[in-house]
SETORLUM-317557 format. One line per 10 residues: number of its first residue (from 1); their letters; for each residue z negated, x, y of N, C-alpha, C, O, CB. Coordinates in steps of 0.2 Angstrom, whole numbers. Glycine has a CB too. Example, Ala and Ser with C-alpha at 12.3 -4.5 7.8 and 13.67 -1.06 7.14 Angstrom:
REM residues 2
1	as	-39 66 -28 -39 62 -22 -39 66 -16 -42 71 -17 -45 57 -22  -35 64 -11 -36 68 -5 -39 64 0 -40 67 6 -29 70 -3
END
This chain:
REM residues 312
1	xxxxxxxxxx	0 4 -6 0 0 0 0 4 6 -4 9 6 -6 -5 0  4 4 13 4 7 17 -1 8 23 0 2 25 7 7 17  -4 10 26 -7 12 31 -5 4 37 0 2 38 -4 20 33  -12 3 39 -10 -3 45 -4 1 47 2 0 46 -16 -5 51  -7 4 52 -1 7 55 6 6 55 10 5 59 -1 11 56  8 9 46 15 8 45 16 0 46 22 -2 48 17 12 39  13 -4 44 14 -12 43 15 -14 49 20 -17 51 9 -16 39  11 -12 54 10 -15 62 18 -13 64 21 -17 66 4 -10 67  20 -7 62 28 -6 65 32 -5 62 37 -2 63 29 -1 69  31 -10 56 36 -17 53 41 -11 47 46 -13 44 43 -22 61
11	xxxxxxxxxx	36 -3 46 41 2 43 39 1 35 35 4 32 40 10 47  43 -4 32 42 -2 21 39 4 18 39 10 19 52 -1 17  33 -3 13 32 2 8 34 6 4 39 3 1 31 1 5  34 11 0 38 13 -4 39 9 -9 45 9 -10 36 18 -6  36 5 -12 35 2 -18 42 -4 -13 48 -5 -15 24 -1 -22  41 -7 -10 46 -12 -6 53 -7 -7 58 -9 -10 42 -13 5  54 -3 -5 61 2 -4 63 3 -9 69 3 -10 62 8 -1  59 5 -15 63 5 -20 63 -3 -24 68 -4 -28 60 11 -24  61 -6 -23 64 -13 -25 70 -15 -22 75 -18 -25 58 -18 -22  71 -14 -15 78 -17 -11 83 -11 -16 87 -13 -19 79 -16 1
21	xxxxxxxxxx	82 -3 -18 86 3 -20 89 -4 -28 95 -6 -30 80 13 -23  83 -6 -30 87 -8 -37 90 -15 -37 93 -17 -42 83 -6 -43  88 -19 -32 91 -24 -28 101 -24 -28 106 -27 -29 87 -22 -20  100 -17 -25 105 -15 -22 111 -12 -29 117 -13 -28 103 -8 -16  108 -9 -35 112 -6 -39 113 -13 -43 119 -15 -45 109 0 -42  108 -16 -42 112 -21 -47 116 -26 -45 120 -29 -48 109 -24 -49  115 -25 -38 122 -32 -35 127 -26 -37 131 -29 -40 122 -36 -25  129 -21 -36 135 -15 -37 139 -15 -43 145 -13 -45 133 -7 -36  133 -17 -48 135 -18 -55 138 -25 -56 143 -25 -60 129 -16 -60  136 -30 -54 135 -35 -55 144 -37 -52 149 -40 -55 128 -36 -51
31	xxxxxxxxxx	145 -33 -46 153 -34 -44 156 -31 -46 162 -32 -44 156 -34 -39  154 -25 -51 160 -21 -53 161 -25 -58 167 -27 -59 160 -14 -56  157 -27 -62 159 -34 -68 162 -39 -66 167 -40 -69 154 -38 -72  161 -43 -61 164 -48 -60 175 -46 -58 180 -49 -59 159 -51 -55  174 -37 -53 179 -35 -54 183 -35 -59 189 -37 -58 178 -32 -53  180 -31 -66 186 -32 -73 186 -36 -73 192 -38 -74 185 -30 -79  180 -41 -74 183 -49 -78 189 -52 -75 192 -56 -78 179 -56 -78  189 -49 -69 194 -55 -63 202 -51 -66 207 -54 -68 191 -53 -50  199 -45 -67 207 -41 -67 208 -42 -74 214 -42 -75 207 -32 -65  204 -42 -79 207 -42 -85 210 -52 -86 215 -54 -90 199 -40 -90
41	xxxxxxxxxx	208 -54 -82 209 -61 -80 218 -62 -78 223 -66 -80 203 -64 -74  218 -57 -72 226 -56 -70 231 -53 -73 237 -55 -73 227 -52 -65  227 -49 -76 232 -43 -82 235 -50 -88 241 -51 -89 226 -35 -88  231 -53 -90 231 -57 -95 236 -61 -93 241 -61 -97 226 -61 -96  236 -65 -86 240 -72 -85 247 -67 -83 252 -69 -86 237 -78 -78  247 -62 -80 254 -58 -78 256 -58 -86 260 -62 -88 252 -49 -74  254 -54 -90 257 -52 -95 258 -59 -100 262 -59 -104 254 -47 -98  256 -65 -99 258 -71 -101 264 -75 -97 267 -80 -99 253 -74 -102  265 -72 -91 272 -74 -86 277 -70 -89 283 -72 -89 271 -72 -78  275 -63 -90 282 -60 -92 285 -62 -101 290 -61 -103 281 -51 -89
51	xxxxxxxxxx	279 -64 -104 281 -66 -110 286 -73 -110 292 -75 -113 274 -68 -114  282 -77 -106 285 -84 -104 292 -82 -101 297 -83 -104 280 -90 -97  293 -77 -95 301 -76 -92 305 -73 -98 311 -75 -98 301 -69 -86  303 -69 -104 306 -64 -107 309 -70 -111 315 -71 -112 302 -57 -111  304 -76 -113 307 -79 -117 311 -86 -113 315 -89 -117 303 -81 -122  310 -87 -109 317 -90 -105 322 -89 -106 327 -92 -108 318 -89 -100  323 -82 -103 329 -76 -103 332 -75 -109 338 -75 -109 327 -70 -101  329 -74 -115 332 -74 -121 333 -82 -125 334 -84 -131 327 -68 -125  332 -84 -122 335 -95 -125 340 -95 -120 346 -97 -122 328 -105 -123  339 -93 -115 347 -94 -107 350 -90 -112 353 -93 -116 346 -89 -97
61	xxxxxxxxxx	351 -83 -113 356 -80 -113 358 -81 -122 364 -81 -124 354 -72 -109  353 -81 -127 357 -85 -133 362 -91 -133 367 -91 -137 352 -86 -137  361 -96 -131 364 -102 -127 370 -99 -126 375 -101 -129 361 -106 -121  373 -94 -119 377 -92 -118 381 -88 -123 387 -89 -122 377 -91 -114  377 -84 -128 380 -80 -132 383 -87 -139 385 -85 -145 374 -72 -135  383 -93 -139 383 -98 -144 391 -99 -139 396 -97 -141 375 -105 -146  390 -102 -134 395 -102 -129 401 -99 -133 406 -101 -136 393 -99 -121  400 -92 -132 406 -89 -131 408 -90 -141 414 -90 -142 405 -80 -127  404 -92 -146 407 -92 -152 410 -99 -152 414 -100 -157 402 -91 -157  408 -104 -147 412 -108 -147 420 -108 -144 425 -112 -143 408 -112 -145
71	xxxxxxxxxx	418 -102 -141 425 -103 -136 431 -97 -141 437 -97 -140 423 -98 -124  427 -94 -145 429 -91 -150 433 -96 -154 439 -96 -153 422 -88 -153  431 -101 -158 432 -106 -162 439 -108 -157 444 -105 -159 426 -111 -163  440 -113 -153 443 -115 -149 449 -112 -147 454 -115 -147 441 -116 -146  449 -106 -146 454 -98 -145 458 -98 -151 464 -98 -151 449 -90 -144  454 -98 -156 457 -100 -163 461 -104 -167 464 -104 -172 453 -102 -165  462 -108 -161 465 -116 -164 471 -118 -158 475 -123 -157 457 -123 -164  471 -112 -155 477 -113 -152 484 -112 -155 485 -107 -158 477 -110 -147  488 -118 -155 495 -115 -159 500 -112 -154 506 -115 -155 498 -121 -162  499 -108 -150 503 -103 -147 501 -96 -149 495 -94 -146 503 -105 -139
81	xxxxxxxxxx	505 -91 -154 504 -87 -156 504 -81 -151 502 -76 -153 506 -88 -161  507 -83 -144 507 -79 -138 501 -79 -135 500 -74 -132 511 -81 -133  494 -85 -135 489 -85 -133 483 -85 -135 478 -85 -132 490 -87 -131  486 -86 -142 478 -86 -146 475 -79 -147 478 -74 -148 480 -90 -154  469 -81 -148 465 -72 -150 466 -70 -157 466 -73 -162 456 -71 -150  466 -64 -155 469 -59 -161 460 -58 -166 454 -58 -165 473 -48 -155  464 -59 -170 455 -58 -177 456 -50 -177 454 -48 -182 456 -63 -189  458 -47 -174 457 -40 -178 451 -34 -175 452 -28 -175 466 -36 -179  447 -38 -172 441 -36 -168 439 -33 -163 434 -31 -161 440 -33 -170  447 -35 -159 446 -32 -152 441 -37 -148 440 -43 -149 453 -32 -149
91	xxxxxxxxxx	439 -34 -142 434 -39 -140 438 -42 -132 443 -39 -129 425 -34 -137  437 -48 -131 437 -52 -127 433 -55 -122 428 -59 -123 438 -55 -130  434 -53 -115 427 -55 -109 429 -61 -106 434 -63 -104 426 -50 -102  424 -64 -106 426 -71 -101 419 -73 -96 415 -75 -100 428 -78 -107  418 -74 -91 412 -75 -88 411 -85 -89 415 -89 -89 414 -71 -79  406 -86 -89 403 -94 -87 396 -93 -83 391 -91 -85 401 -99 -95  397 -96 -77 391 -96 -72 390 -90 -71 385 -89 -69 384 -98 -74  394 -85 -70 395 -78 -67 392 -76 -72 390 -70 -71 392 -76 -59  390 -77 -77 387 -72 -83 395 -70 -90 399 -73 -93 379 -78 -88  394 -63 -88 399 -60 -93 397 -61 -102 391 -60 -105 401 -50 -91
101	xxxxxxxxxx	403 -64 -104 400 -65 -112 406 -61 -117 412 -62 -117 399 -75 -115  404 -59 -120 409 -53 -127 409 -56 -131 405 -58 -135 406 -46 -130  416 -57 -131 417 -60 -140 422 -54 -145 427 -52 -143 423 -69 -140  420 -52 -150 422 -50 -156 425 -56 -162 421 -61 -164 418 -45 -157  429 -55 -164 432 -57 -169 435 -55 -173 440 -53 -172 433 -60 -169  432 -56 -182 437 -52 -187 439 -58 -194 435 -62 -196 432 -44 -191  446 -56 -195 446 -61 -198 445 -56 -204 445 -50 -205 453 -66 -196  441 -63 -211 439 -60 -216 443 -56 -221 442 -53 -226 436 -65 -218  449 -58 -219 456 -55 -224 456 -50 -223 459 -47 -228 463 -58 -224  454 -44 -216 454 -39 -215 449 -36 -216 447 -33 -211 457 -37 -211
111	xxxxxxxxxx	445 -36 -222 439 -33 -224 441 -32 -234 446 -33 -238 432 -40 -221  436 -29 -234 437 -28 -243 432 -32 -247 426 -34 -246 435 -19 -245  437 -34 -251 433 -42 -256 429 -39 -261 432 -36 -265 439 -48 -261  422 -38 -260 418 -34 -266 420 -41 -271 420 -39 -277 407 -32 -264  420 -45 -271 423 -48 -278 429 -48 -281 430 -49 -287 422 -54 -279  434 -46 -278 442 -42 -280 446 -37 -280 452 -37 -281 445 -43 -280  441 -33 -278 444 -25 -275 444 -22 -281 439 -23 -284 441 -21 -270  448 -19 -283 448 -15 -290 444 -9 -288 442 -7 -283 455 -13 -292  444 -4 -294 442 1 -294 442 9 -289 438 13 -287 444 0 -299  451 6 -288 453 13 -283 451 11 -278 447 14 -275 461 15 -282
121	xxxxxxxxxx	453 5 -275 450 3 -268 443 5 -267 443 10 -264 451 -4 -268  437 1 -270 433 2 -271 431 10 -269 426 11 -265 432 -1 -276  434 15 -272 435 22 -273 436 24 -266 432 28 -262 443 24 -279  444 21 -263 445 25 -258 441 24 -253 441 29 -248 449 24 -257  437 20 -252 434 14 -246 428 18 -247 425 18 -241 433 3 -247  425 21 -251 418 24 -252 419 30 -251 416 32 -246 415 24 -259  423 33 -254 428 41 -252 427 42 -244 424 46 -240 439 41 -255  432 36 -243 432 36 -234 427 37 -230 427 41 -224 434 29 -232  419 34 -233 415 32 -228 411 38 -231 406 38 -228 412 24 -226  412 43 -234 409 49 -234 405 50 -239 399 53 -239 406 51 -228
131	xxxxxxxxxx	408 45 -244 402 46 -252 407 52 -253 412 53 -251 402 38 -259  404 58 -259 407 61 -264 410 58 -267 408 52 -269 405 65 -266  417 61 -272 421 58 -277 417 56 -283 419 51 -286 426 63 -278  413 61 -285 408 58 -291 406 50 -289 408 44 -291 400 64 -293  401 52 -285 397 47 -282 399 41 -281 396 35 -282 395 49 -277  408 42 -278 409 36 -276 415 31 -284 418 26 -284 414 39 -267  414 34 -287 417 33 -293 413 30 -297 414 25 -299 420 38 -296  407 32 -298 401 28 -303 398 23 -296 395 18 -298 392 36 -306  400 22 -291 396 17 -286 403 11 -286 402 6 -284 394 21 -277  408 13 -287 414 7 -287 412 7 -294 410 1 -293 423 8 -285
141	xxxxxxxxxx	411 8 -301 412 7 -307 404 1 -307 403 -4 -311 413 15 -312  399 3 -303 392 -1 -305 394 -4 -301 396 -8 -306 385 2 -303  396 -8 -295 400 -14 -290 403 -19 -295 404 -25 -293 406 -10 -285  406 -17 -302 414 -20 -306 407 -23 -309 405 -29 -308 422 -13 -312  404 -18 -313 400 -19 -315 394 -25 -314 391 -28 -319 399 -16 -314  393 -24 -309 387 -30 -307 390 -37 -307 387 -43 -307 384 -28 -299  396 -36 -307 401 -44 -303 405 -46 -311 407 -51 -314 411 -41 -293  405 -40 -314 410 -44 -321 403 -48 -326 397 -47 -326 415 -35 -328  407 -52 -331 404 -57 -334 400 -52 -340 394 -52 -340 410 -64 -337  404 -48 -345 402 -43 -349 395 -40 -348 393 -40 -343 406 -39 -348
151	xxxxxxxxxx	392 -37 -353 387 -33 -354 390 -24 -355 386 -20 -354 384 -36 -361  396 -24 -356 400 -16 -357 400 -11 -352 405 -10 -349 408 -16 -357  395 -7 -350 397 -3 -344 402 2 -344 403 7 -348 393 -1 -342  405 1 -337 410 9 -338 409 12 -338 403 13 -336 414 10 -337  414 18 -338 412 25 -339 404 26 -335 398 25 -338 418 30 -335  405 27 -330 401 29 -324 396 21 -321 392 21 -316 407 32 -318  398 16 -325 394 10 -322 386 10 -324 382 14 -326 398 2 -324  386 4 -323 378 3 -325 378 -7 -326 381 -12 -323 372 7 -315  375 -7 -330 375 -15 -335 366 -16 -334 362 -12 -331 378 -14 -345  365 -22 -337 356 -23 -337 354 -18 -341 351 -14 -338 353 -31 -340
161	xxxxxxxxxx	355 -18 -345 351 -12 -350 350 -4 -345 345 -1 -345 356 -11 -358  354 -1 -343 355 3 -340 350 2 -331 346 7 -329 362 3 -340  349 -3 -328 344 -6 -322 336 -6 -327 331 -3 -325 348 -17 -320  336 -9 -334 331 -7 -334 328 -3 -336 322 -2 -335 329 -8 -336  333 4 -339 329 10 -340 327 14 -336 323 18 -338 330 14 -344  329 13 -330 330 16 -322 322 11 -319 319 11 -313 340 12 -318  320 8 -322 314 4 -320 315 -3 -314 311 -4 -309 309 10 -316  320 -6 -314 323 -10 -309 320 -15 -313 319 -15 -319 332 -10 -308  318 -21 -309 316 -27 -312 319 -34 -312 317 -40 -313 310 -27 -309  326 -30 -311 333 -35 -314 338 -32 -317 338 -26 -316 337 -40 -307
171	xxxxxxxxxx	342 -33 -320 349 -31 -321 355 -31 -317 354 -31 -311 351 -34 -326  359 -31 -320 367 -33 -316 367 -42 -318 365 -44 -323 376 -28 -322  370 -45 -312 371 -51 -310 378 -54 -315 379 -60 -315 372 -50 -303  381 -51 -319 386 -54 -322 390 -58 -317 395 -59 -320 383 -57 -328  389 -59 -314 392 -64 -308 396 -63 -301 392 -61 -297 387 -68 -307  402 -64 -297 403 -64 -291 394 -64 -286 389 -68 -286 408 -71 -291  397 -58 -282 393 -58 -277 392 -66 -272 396 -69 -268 395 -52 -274  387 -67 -273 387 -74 -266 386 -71 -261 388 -75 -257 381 -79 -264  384 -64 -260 385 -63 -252 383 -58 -250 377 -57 -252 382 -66 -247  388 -51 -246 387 -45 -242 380 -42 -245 381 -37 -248 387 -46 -233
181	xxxxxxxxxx	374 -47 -245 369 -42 -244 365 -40 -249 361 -36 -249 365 -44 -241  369 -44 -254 368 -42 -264 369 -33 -266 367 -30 -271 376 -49 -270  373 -32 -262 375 -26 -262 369 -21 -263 370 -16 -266 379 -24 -257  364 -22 -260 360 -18 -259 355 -17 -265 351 -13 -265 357 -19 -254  357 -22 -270 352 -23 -277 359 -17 -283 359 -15 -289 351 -37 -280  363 -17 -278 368 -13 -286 364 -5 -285 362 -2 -280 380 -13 -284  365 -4 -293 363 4 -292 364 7 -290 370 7 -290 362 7 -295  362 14 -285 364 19 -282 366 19 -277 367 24 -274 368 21 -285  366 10 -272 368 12 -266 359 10 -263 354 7 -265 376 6 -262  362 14 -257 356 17 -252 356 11 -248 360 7 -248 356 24 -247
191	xxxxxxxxxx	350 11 -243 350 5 -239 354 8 -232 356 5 -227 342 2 -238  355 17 -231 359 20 -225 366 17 -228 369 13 -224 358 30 -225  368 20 -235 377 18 -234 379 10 -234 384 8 -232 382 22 -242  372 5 -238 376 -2 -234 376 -2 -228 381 -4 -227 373 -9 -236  373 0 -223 372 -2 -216 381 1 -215 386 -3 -214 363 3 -209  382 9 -216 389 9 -216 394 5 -219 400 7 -218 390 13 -217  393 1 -223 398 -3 -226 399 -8 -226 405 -11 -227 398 -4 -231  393 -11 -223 392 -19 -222 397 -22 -218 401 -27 -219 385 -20 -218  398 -18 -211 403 -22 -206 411 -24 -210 414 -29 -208 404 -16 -197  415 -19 -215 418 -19 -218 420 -23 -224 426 -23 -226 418 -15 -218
201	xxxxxxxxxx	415 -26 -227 416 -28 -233 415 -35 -232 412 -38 -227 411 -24 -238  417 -39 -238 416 -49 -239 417 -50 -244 419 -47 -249 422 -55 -235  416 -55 -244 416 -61 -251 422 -65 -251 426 -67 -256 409 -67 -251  423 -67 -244 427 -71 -243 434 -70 -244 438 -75 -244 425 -72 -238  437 -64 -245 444 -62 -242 449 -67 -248 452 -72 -247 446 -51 -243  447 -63 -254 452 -67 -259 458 -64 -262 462 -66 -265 454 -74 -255  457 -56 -258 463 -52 -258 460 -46 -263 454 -46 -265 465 -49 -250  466 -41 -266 463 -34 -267 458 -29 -263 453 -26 -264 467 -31 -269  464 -30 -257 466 -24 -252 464 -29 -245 464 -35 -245 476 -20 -253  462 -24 -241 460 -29 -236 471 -30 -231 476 -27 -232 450 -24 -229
211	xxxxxxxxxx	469 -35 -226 474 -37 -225 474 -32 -216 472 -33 -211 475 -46 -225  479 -26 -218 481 -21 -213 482 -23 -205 480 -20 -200 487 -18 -216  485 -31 -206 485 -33 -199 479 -36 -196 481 -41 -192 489 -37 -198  472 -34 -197 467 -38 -194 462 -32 -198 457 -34 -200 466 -47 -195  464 -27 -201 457 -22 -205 455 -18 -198 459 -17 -194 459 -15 -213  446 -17 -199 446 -11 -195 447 -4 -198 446 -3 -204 441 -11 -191  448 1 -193 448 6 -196 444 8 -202 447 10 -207 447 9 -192  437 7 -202 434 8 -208 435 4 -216 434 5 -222 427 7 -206  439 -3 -214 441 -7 -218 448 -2 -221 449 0 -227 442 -15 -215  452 -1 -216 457 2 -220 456 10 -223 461 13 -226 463 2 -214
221	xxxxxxxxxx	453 11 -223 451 16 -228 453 14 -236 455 18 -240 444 18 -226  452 8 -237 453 7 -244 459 5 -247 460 2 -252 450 2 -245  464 9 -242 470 8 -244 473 16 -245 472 21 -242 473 3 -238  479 15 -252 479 22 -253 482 24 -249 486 20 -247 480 25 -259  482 36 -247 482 38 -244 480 37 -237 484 39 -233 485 39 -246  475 33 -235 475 32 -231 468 36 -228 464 36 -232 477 26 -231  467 38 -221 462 45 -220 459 41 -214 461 35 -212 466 54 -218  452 45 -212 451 42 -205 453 41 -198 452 37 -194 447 43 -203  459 48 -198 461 50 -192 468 46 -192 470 44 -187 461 58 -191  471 44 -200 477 38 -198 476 29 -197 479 24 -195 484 39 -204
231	xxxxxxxxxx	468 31 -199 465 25 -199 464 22 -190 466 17 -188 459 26 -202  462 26 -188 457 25 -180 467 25 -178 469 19 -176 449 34 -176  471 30 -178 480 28 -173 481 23 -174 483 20 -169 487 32 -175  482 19 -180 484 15 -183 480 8 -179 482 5 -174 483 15 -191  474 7 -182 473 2 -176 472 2 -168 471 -3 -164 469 -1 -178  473 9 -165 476 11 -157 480 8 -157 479 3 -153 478 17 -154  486 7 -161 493 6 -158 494 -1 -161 499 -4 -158 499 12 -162  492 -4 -165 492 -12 -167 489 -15 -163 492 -21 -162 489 -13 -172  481 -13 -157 479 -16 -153 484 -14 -145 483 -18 -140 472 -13 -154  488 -9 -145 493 -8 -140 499 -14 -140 500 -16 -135 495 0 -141
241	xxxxxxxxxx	502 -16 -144 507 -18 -146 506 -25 -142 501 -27 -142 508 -18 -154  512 -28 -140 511 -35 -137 511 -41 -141 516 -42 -144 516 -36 -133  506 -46 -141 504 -49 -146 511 -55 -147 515 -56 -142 496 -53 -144  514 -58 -151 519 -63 -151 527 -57 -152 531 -57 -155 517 -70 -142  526 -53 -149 534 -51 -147 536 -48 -153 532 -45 -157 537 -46 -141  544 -52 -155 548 -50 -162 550 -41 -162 550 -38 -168 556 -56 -163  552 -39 -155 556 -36 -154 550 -28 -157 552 -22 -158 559 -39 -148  543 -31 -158 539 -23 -162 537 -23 -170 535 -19 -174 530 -22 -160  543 -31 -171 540 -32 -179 541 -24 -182 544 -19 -179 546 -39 -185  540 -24 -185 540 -18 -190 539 -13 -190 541 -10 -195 542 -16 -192
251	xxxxxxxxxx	536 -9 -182 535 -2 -179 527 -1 -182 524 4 -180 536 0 -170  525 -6 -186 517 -3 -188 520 -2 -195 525 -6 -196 509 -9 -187  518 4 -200 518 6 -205 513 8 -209 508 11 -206 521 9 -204  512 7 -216 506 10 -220 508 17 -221 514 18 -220 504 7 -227  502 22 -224 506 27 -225 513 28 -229 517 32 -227 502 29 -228  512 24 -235 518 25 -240 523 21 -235 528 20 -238 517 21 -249  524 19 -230 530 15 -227 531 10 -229 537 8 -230 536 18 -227  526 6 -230 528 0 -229 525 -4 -223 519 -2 -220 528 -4 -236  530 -9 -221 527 -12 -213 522 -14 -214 520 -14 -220 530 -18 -208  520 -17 -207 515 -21 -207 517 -28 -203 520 -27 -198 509 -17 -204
261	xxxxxxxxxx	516 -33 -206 519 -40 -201 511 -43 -200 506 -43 -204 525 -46 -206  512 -45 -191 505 -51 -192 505 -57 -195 510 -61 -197 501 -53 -185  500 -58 -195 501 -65 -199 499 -64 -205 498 -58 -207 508 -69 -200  498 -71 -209 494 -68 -217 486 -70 -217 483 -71 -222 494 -58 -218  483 -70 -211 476 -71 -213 474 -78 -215 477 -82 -216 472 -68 -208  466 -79 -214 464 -84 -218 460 -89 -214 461 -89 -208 461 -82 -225  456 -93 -215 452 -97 -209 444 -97 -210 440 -102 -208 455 -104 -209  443 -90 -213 436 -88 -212 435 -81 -206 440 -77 -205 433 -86 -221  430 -80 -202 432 -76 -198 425 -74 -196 421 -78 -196 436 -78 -194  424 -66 -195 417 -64 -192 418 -62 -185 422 -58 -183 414 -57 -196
271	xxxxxxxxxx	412 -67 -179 412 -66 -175 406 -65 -171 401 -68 -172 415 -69 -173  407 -60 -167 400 -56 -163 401 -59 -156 406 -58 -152 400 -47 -164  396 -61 -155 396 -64 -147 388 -62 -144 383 -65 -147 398 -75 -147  389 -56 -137 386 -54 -134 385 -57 -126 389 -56 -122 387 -49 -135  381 -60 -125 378 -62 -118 375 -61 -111 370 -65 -111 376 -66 -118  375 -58 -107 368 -54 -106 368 -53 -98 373 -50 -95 367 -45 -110  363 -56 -95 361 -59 -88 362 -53 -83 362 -48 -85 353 -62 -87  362 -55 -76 358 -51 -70 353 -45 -72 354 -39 -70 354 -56 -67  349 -48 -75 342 -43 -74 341 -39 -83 336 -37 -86 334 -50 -72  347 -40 -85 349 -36 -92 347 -38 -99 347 -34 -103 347 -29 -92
281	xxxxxxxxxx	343 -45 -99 340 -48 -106 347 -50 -109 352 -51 -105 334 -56 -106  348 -51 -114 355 -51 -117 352 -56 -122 346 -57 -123 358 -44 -120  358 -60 -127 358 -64 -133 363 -62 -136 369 -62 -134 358 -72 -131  363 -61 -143 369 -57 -147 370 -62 -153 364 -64 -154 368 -48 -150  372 -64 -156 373 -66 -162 380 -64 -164 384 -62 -161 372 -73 -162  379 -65 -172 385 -61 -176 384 -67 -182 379 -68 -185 384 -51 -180  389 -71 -183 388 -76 -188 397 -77 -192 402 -76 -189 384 -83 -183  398 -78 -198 403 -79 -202 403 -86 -201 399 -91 -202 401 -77 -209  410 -88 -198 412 -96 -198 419 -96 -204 422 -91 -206 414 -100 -188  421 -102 -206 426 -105 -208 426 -112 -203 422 -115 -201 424 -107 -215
291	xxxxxxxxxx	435 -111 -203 438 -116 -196 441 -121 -202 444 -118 -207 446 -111 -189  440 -128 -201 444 -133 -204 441 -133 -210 435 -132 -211 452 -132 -204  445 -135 -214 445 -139 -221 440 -144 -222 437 -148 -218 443 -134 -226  439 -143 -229 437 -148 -234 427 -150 -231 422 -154 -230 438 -142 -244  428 -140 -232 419 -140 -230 418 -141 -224 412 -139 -222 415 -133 -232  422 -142 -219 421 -142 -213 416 -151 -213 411 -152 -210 429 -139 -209  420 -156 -216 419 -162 -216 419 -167 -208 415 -171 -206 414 -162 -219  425 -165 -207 427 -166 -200 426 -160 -193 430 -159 -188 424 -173 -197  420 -158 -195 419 -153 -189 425 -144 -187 428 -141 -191 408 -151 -191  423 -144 -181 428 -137 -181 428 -133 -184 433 -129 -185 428 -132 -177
301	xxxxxxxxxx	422 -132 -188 419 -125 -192 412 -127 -195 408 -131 -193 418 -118 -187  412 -123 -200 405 -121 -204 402 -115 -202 406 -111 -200 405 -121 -212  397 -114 -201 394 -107 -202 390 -107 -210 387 -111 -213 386 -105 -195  394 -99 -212 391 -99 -216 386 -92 -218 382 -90 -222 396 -100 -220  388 -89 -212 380 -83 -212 377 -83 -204 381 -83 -199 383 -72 -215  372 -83 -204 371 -82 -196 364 -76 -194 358 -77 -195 368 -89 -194  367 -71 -192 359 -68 -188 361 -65 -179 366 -62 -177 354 -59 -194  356 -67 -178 355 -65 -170 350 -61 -168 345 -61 -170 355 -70 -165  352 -57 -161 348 -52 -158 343 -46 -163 337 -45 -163 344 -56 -153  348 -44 -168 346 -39 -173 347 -32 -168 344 -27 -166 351 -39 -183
311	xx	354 -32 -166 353 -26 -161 360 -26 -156 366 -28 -157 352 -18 -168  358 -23 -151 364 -24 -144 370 -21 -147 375 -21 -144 362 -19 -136
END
């Protein structure tokens, strides 16, 4: 307790001053907490705004990437062979609401049919994309393999018995592939060489050999003598050439010399449609349609494979 005196001229106890000291620390603690909470409170609603915008932006800009597969379809169905889009994968720009959208398109006939490509094909198309010749001979022969009705493997193939002594917990399919991604269950292929194969190969074609006037370069590889460097000229100068005019019939050649005429293809087709805004969020999809027929059941098209925004 302090002296009258100090109380008479109104000057604090000690025991009084340190009371206001921890008075004081705790109100300091007291708003630095309420500080984080407040901020951890902003950070939260911020980062739930830009979740909400990100996903705006990617329904906006998918919507427009569906756009352009429909303008895809339609482009398709024009019977002026002067103006309609070429299937052989060249890309196409067209803006809607000042947003640029990319369409690609391949028709399925210029791809390689894992359910009817023979052996050599199979051979070259693997050769091509930079398997070795062993390798790529026992990987076309395990392909024949997996898709034929038989139990016989060939030379270099592989049958159910052979999957299970390898520890696989299925066999060979005895059956046509249902689809591109079955590939990856046959023996020996890696999940690196499907990613390189994938864009090239179908179910759908119906052909041996893919069809030269709509293959891409890596598709044509499966054609004999054919290399990568006359692959990549070949479709420079097919995509140079003026679409409709009679007067280039026949200046495209395969190696062995025979032409190449367009026309020929079929009415299944792979199309890749990229969309991508102002502020650079994008919507991609890549989906397998069929235009008309039976399965269509009046409508323009079926989809029969679909995935979107796997990668720009």
């Amino acid at each position: 307790m302090g002296s009258p005196a100090c109380q008479r001229r109104g000057v604090d106890s000690p025991p009084r001053r340190q009371m206001r000291g921890i008075a004081l620390l705790f109100v300091l603690w007291a708003t630095a907490l309420l500080t984080l909470i407040i901020g951890g409170y902003v950070l939260i609603a911020h980062v739930e705004h830009l979740q909400a915008r990100n996903l705006a932006d990617t329904t906006r800009a998918r919507y427009y990437a569906e756009a352009g597969l429909h303008r895809a379809v339609l482009e398709m169905r024009m019977t002026d062979p002067l103006t309609r889009w070429v299937a052989d994968g060249r890309t196409y720009t067209f803006h809607l609401d000042d947003i640029p959208i990319e369409v690609s398109l391949t028709d399925e006939s210029g791809k390689l049919d894992l359910n009817i490509a023979d052996e050599h094909s199979l051979t070259n198309f693997l050769r091509g994309r930079g398997v070795e010749e062993e390798d790529a001979v026992a990987l076309a022969h395990a392909i024949i393999d997996w898709r034929d009705p038989d139990d016989e493997a060939l030379p270099f193939g592989a049958e159910s018995s052979d999957y299970r002594r390898a520890g696989f917990p299925y066999g060979a399919k005895n059956a046509y592939f249902d689809t591109v991604a079955e590939l990856q269950q046959v023996m020996g292929m890696s999940y690196e060489l499907y990613r390189k194969l994938e864009p090239a190969v179908t179910v759908y074609a119906g052909r041996n050999q893919p069809n030269p006037a709509y293959a891409s370069a890596d598709a044509l590889l499966a054609l004999p003598d054919m290399t990568p460097e006359m692959a990549e000229e070949f479709v420079q100068l097919r995509r140079s050439m003026p679409i409709g005019d009679p007067s280039q019939a026949g200046l495209l050649t395969l190696p062995d010399g025979t032409p190449v005429m367009a026309g020929g293809g079929g009415f299944t087709y792979s199309v890749r449609s990229k969309a991508t805004l102002p502020n650079g969020a994008y919507g991609l999809l890549e989906a397998t349609i069929r235009i008309g027929g039976a399965a269509a059941n009046g409508r323009p098209f079926v989809i029969l494979r679909w995935r979107d925004n796997e990668n720009a």
